[in-house]
ROKE-766071 format. One record per residue (C-alpha): x, y, z; residue in three letters. Coordinates in steps of 0.05 Angstrom, whole numbers, plus 32768, in hexadecimal, padded with zeros to 4 digits. Example, Ala and Ser with C-alpha at 12.3 -4.5 7.8 and 13.67 -1.06 7.14 Angstrom:
BEGIN
80F67FA6809Cala81117FEB808Fser
REM end
This chain:
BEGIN
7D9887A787B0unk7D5C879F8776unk7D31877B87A3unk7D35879B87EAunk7CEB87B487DBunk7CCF877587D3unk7CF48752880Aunk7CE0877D8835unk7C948775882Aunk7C9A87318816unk7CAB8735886Bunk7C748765887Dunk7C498730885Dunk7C6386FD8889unk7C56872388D1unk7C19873588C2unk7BD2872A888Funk7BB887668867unk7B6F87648854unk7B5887848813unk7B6487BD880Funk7B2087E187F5unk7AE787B78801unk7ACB87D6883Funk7B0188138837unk7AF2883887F4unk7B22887787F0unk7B1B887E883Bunk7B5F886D885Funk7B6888278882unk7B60881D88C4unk7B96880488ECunk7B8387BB88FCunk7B7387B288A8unk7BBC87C3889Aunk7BE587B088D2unk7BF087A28919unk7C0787C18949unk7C45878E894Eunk7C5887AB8906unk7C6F87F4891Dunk7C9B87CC8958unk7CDC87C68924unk7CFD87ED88F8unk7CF087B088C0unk7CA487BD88D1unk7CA6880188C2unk7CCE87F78882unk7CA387B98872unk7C6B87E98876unk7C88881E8842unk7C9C87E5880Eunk7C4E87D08812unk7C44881E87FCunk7C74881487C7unk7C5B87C787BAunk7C0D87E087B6unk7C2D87FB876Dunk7C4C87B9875Dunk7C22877C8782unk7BE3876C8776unk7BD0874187B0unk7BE9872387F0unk7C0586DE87D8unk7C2286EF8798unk7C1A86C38753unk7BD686D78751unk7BC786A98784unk7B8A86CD87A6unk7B7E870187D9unk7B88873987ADunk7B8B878087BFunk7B4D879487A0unk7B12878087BAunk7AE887588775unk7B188764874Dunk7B3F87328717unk7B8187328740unk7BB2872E86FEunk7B8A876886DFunk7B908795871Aunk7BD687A4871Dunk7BEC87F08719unk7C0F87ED86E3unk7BEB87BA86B7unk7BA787E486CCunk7BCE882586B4unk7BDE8808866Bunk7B9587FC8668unk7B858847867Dunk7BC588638658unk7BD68838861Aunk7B97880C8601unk7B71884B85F3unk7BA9886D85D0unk7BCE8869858Aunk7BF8883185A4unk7BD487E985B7unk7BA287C585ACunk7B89878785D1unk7B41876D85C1unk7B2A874F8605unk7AE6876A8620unk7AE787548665unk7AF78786869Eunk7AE387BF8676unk7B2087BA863Eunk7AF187BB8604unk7AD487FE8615unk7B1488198630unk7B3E880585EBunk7AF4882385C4unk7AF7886585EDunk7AB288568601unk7AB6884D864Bunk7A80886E867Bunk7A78886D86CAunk7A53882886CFunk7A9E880B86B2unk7AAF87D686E1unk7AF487B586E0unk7B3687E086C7unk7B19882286D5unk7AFE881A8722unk7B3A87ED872Funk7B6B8828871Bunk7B4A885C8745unk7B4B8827877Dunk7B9588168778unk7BA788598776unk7B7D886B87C5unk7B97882E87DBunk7BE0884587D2unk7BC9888087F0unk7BA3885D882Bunk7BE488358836unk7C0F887A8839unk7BE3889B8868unk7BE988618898unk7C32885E8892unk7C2D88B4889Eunk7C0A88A688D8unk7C36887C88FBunk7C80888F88E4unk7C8288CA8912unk7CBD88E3893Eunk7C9388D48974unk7C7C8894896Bunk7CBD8879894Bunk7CE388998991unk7CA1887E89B8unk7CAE88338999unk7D04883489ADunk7D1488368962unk7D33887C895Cunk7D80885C8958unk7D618833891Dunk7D29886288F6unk7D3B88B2891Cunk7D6788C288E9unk7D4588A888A9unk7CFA88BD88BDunk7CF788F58897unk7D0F88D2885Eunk7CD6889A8863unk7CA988C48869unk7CBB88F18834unk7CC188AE880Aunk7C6588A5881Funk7C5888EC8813unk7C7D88E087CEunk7C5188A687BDunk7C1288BF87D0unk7C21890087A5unk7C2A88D28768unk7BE988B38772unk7BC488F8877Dunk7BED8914873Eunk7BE588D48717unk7B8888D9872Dunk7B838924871Bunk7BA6890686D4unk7B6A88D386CCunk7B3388EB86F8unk7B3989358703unk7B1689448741unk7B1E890E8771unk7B17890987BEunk7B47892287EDunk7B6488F2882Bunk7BA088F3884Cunk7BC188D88895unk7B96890088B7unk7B4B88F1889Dunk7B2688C388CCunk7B08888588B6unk7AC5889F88BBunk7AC988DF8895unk7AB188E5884Eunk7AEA88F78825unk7ADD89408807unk7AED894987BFunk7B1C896F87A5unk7B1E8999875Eunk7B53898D872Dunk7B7A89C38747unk7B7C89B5878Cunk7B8B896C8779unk7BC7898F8752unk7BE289C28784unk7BD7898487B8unk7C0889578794unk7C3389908780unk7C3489AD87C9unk7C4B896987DFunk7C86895F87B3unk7C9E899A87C0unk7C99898B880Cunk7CCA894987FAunk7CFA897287DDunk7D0689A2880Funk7CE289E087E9unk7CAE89EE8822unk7CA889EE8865unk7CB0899E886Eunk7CE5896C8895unk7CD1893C886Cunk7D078937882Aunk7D1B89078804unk7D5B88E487FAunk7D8E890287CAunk7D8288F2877Cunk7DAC88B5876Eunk7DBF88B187BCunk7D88887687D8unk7D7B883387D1unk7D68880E878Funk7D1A8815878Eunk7D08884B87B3unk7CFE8898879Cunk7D2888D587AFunk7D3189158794unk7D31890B874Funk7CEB88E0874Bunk7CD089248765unk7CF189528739unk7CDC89248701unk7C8C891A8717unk7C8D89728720unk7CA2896F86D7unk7C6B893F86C1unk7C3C896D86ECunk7C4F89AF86C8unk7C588995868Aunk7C0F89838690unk7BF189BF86B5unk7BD589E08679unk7BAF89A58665unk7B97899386B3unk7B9389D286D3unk7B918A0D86A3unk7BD08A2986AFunk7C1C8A2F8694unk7C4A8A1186B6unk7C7D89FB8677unk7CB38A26869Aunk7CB089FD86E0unk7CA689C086B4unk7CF489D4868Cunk7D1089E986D7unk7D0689A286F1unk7D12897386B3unk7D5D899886BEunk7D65898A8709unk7D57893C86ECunk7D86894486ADunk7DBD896E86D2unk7DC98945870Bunk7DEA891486E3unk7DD388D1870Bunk7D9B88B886DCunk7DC488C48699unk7DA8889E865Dunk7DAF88548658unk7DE888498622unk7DB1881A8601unk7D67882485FBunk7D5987DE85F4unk7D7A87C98642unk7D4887F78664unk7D0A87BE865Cunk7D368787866Cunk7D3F875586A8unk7D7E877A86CCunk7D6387BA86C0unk7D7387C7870Aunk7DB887E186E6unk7D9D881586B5unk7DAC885586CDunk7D7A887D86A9unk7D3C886286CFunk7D308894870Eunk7CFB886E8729unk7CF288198720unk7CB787F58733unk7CDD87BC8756unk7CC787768735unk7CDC8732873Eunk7CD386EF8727unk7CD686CF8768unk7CBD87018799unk7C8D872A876Dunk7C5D86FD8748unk7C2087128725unk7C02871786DBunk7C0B876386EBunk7C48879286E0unk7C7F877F86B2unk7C65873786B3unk7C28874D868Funk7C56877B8656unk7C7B87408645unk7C4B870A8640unk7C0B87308627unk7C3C874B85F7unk7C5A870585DAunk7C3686CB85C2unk7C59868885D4unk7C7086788588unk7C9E86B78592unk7CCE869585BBunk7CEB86678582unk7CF886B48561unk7D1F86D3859Dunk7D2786CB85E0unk7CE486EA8605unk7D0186CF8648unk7CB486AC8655unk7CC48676862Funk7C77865E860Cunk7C528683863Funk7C4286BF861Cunk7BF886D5861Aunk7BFE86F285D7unk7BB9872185DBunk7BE0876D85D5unk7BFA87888595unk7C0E87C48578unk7BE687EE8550unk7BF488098511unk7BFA88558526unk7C3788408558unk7C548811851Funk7C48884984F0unk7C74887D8524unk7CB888518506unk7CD7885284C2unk7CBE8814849Funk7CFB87F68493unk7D0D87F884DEunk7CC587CB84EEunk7CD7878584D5unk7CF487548508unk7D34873684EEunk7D3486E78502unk7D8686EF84F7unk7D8787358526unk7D57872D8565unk7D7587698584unk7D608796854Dunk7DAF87AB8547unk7DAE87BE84FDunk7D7187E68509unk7D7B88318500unk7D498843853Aunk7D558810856Funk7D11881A8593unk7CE687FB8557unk7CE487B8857Cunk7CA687938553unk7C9787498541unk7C85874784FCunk7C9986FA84EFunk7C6A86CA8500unk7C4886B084CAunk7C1486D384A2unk7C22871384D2unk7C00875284C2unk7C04879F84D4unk7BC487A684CFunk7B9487998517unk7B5F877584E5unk7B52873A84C4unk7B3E8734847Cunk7AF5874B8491unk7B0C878884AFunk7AF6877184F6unk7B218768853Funk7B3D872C8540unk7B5C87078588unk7B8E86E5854Eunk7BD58707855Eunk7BF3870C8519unk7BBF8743850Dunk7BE787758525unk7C37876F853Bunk7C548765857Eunk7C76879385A4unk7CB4877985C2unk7CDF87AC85E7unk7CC88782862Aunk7CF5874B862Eunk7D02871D866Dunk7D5187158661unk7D8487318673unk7DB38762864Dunk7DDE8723862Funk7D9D870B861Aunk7D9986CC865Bunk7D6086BB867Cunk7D5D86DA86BEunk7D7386B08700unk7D2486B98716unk7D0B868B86E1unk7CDD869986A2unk7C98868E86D3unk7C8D86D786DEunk7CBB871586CAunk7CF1874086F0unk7CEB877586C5unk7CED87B486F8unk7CBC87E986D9unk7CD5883286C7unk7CA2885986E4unk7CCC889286D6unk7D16889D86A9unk7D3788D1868Cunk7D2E88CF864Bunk7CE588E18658unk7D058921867Funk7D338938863Aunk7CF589318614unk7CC8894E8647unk7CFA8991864Aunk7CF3898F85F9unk7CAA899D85F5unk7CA989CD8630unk7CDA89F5860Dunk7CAE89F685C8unk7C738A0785F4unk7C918A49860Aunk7CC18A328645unk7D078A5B8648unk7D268A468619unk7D438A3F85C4unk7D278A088599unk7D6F89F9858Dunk7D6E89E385DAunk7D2F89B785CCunk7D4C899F858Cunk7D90898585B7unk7D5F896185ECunk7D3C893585C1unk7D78892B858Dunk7D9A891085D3unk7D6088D985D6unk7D5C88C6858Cunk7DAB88BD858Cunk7DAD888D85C3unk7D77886B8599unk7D94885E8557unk7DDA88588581unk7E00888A855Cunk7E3588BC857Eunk7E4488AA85BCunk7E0C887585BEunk7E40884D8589unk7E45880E8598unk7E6887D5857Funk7E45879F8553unk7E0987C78551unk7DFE87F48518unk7E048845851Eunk7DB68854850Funk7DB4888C84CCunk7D7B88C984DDunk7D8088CF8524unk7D8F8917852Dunk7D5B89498520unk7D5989938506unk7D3189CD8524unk7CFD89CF84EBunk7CF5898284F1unk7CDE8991853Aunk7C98899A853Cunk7C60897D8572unk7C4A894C8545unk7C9A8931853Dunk7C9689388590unk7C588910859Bunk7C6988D48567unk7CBB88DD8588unk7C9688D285CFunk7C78889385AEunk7CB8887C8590unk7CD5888485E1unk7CA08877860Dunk7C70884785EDunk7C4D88198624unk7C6E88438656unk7C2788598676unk7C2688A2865Aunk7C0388A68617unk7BC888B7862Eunk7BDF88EE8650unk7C08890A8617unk7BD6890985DFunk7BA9892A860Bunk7BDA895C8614unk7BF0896785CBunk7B9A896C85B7unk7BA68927859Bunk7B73890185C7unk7B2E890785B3unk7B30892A8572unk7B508932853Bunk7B7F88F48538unk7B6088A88533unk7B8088678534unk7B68881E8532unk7B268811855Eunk7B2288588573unk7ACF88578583unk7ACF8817856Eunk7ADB882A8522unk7B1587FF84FEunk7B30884484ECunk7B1B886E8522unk7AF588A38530unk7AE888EA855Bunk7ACF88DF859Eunk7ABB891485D6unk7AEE893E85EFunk7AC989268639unk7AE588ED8631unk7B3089148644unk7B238901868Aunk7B0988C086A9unk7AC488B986CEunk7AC488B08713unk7AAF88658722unk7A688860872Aunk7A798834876Aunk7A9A886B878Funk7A5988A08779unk7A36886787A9unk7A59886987E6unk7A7288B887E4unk7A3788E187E2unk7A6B891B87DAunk7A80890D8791unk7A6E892F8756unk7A7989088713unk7AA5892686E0unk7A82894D86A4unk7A698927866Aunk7A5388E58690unk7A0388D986ADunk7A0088DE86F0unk79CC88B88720unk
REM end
């Protein structure tokens, strides 16, 4: 069922009152009474209530949903400090790919590259989000024991699937520790075991690597661990198993050289296969039906953030990638699923519009789908009047005026016949792919051309596989919409330039650009697009700038920390 998650903390919620999370906390774990009573751990709905607030701490932002107050974060704007909404700020506004000219909560300076330590907002609330996910596995680690579960009389309801919970936390936690040695680097170390009153110690990059590496391992069965996760494709809608892990060990390799020093582009190919060869995350027979409404039915996503109209309500998440996307006058084009209540302040820059052929860019008023598009994926509004490519108005300056620059509009809040969802138009049920296959075929690609076992012609076959299913050609064919021309590739066409624009065509929004252009020397120097330093065209910046400062706020109440290179220190 697409919602269990959400039910299930929408009833934690009503047993109980969580306090925000980090406002006498920091990145220390919570102490009982702050998350939950005693009362909680008495049923077997407590304990799972309990694990969908682990999950929900990636999805909510607050305790009474819409925005409505008693957020998570402790000063924070509640709609900006969603997970996902903070990571496009973190992972997409700095990059080739979006632009969106606010200044409050730290966005100019994060879309200018030209954040520091001081940075309130975006950057602090990120690093927060992540330790509070953490905070909320180590409390759920702490009490989902064999012992307390048999101590509590609910070993005929939880014996036989603690393990599995637990592997489920330890899972979580390891994405957030993989996902802060990404941004931060060095970062402090707590688990289930740290006491309240201990200063967490901070790790180095590589023990924040081999941490989160150790730990998915331990879910999988590959160390000495009982606790494993659930059969790829074998457990319930919304929550990770084997796969999710295979899939985040990829990511980690793939990026090893780049975080840590080291090679790892053969361990990186090893576990994109286990994800491609197991057959239960196969690629969604159209692109265009993985960012929609009842994309609880696309196989290819391995792991959804659960959202809902009704139970999951915020200006965060999927909510935010529709609306922030559209402006209201784009409903009369095609069916947005928010009706007028687009924000319209995000647009695409001209390096991502500039990825796709030209003649693929225009929006067709008489073909809303894209369908006679070769490349499916090059999902842009270009017809409002007096619309322009360029992010600039006549005087060369950033403008808040939408038609400089084109929407993006692969976000939809329909449904794959193109019908408003049952939840209404208010807020989105657009579940998020945190991670999806395709990502793994293309991930395999550039381990191989990094020096992984393997022929080009191998690399060549995993990303021809994506681009097919884009333009719909092969066995992508589908009636009424046209076979794309130019999908398939040769060997001498593949090169890591073609890679790192295909990863745009694929991924774009999807919270990993960043990452990637880091990866392919892309980041800093070398390559500019709009706004880049605050130049129209862009400019070099320092290659410090790779990794994110750690907030200035946490410097203050961890005596322990050492800032990253490149930014002043008290």
């Amino acid at each position: 069922m697409k919602k269990y998650i959400l039910q299930l903390a929408a009833a934690l919620l009503a047993t109980m009152a969580l306090s925000s999370c980090l406002g006498n906390l920091d990145t220390q774990p919570l102490d009982d009474n702050d998350l939950v009573g005693t009362q909680v751990y008495s049923t077997a709905d407590g304990y799972m209530g309990v694990l969908a607030k682990c999950y929900g701490s990636l999805i909510l932002t607050g305790q009474q949903g819409g925005d409505g107050g008693n957020g998570d974060l402790e000063g924070a704007n509640e709609g900006y400090s969603g997970y996902v909404r903070l990571m496009f700020y973190l992972q997409e506004l700095n990059t080739d790919e979006f632009l969106m000219p606010s200044s409050s909560n730290g966005l100019r300076k994060m879309l200018n590259l030209q954040w520091d330590a001081s940075n309130a907002g975006v950057l602090t609330w990120t690093y927060q989000r992540l330790y509070m996910c953490i905070a909320y596995c180590d409390e759920f680690l702490r009490e989902c024991t064999p012992d307390k579960i048999q101590s509590r009389g609910l070993q005929s309801e939880l014996g036989g699937k603690c393990h599995e919970l637990r592997a489920e936390a330890r899972f979580l936690r390891a994405y957030c520790y993989a996902t802060l040695c990404d941004l931060f680097g060095n970062v402090p170390y707590v688990d289930e075991n740290t006491a309240v009153t201990d200063l967490p110690v901070q790790m180095t990059r590589q023990e924040t690597f081999a941490y989160a590496e150790s730990e998915l391992k331990a879910v999988l069965g590959e160390n000495a661990s009982e606790d494993i996760l659930g059969d790829a494709g074998a457990t319930e809608y919304g929550h990770v198993n084997k796969a999710a892990a295979w899939f985040q060990l990829a990511r980690l390799y793939l990026n090893a050289h780049t975080w840590i020093g080291t090679d790892r582009y053969n361990d990186c190919l090893t576990y994109c296969k286990k994800v491609i060869d197991c057959g239960k995350f196969p690629l969604a027979a159209d692109y265009r039906q993985i960012f929609l409404a009842d994309n609880n039915t696309c196989s290819e996503i391995i792991w959804p953030l659960v959202q809902d109209g009704l139970r999951a309500q915020s200006s965060a998440g999927t909510n935010f990638y529709v609306k922030a996307f559209v402006n209201g006058a784009m409903d009369s084009y095609y069916q947005t699923g928010v009706e007028t209540r687009g924000w319209g302040n995000v647009r695409a820059k001209m390096t991502l519009v500039d990825m796709f052929d030209a003649a693929d860019v225009p929006f067709d008023t008489n073909d809303t789908w894209g369908n006679n598009k070769n490349d499916k994926r090059a999902q842009f509004m270009t017809a409002l009047p007096g619309q322009r490519k360029e992010t600039y108005d006549d005087n060369g300056a950033m403008t808040s005026t939408f038609t400089c620059g084109y929407g993006y509009i692969k976000w939809r809040n329909v449904t794959k016949d193109d019908k408003v969802c049952a939840s209404g138009t208010q807020y989105t049920s657009i579940d998020f792919p945190m991670f999806r296959s395709a990502d793994a075929y293309l991930m395999a690609a550039e381990a191989i051309m990094r020096g992984a076992s393997g022929t080009k012609a191998d690399a060549v076959k995993y990303v021809n596989e994506v681009r097919e299913r884009a333009y719909m050609t092969g066995k992508y064919a589908k009636a009424g919409v046209k076979e794309g021309v130019g999908a398939t590739i040769t060997e001498s066409q593949l090169t890591f330039d073609f890679l790192l624009a295909e990863r745009s065509r694929e991924m774009a929004s999807e919270i990993c650009r960043r990452t990637d252009l880091i990866r392919f020397g892309k980041f800093t120097k070398g390559y500019n697009w709009d706004w880049k330093d605050a130049v129209r065209d862009g400019k070099d910046v320092e290659d410090y700038l790779q990794l994110f400062p750690i907030p200035e706020a946490e410097l203050t109440n961890n005596s322990l920390l050492k800032q990253n290179p490149g930014y002043p220190t008290k």
